[in-house]
C-alpha positions, 0 to 999 in steps of 0.5 A, spaced: 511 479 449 518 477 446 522 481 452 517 478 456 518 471 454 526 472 454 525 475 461 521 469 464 526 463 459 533 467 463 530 467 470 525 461 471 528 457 465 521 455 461 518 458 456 511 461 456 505 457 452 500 462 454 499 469 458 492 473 459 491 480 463 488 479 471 485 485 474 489 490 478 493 493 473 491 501 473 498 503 474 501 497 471 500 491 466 500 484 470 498 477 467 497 470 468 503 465 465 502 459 463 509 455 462 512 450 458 513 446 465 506 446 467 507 452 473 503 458 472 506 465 474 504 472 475 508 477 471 507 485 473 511 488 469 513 497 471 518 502 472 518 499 480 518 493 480 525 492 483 522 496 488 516 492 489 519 485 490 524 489 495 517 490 498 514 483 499 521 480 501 520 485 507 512 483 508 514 475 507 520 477 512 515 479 516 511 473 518 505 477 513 503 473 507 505 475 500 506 473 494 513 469 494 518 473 488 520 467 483 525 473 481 526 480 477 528 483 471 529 489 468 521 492 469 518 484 470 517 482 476 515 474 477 511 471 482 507 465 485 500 465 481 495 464 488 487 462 487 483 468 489 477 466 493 472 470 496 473 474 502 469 470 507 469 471 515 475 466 516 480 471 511 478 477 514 480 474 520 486 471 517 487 480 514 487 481 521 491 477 524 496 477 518 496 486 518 498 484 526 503 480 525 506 485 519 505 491 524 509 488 529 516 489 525 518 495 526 524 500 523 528 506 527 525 512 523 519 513 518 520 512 511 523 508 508 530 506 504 527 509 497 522 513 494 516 510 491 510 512 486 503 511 484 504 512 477 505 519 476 504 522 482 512 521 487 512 518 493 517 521 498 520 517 504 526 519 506 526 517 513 525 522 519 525 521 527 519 525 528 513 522 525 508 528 525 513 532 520 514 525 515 507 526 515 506 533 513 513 534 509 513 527 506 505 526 505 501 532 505 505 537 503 510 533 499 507 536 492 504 543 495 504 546 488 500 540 485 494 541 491 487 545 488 490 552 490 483 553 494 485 547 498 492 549 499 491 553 506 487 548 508 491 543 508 497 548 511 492 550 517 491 543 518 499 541 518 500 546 523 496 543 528 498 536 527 502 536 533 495 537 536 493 530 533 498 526 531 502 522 536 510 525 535 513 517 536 508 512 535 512 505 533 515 505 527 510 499 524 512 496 516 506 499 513 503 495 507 503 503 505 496 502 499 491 498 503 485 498 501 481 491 499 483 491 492 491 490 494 488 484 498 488 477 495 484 472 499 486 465 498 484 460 503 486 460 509 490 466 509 489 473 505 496 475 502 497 482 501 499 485 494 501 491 490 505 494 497 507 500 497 512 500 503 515 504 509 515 505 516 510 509 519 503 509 524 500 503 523 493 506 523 495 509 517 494 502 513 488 501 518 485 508 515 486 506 508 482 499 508 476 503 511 477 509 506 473 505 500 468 501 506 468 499 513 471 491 514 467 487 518 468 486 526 472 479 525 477 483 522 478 489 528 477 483 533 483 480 530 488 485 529 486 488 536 486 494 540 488 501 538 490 507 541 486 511 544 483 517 539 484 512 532 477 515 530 480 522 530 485 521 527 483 517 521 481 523 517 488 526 518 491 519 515 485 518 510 487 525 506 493 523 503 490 517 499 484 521 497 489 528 495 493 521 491 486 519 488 484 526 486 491 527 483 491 520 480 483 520 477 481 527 477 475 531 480 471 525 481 474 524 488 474 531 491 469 530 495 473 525 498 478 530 499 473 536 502 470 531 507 476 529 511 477 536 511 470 537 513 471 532 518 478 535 521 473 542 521 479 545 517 
């Protein structure tokens, strides 16, 4: 806590009286601070957080809701404490509105400015001008050696259709890149989103992700608006990458997953 402690003396000029665990940490620790001046911070602290910051500069840069960066430092990242309340009709309207708004910045190819991770699991993003190939040379078949060998050509048979199933130059939208509903905190009115992992892509691919673990409910969809033509097919193609993620992360508990997205692509 000592490195912290200096950490937060250098950046915000206060010292910490008190500092207890929030949720959300399986990849990194983060805390609640409270300081000598009376303000109340969050610390993450990680290998990435430089990026990370970066990250939530671009979605607040945006018009998106994020945690604002009080500053960053070797591997502690500070930010504004928000109160969490609960997920009510009027915050998934408030998801909806903000993803739009996040969406509508777009960027001149797919990827983005630095390679990311999920832990141990690297996460490619050197930018491409075609959007089918960054999907399959940056997501799925970034890590070939690290897939299950018997789902391997499965996944190599799909690849090679997806200039079937997937649009070759949708907008480049800035994606939250781990959206699921964990990676969302409601504060009324609005819903901020945290933990990014960034790029340019599809936007559908974070629509995908907030229904891998559960479905929003109608005022979310109603407020973000109208999708392309074809979104519920390609849903599994952009659900795959974060269950072959999971299954990497946490082990066989999630192959399942993975097998149903295959299933559903009849590969």
């Amino acid at each position: 806590m000592s490195g912290l402690n200096d950490t937060v003396l250098s950046l915000l000029g206060a010292e910490v009286l008190r500092a207890r665990p929030l949720h959300g940490g399986d990849l990194s620790e983060v805390q609640l601070l409270e300081l000598s001046d009376g303000r109340r911070v969050v610390a993450k602290t990680g290998p990435l957080v430089a990026a990370e910051a970066a990250m939530l500069r671009a979605i607040r840069d945006a018009g998106a809701p994020a945690p604002e960066v009080l500053g960053v430092a070797g591997q502690a990242l500070l930010m504004e404490a928000l109160e969490e309340t609960g997920a009510t009709s009027n915050g998934w309207q408030a998801l909806g509105q903000s993803l739009r708004q996040l969406h509508s910045a777009t960027g001149p190819r797919y990827g983005w400015a630095e390679d990311y991770a999920f832990g141990p699991v690297a996460i490619p993003n050197a930018p491409l001008a075609d959007w089918v190939e960054f999907w399959t040379s940056r997501r799925l078949l970034a890590a070939p050696d690290a897939l299950p060998r018997d789902l391997r050509p499965r996944i190599e048979a799909l690849c090679a259709r997806l200039p079937e199933l997937l649009p070759d130059t949708p907008p480049a939208a800035l994606l939250h890149g781990d959206l699921w509903s964990g990676n969302v905190l409601f504060s009324a009115p609005q819903a901020y989103l945290i933990d990014p992992a960034c790029y340019y892509g599809d936007a559908e691919v974070d629509l995908a992700m907030l229904n891998l673990f559960g479905a929003p409910p109608a005022v979310f969809h109603d407020a973000y608006g109208a999708l392309e033509p074809g979104f519920e097919a390609r849903r599994a193609i952009y659900q795959l990458w974060p269950a072959l993620v999971h299954l990497r992360l946490f082990g066989s508990g999630y192959r399942n997953m993975v097998e149903a997205r295959l299933e559903a692509l009849s590969f």
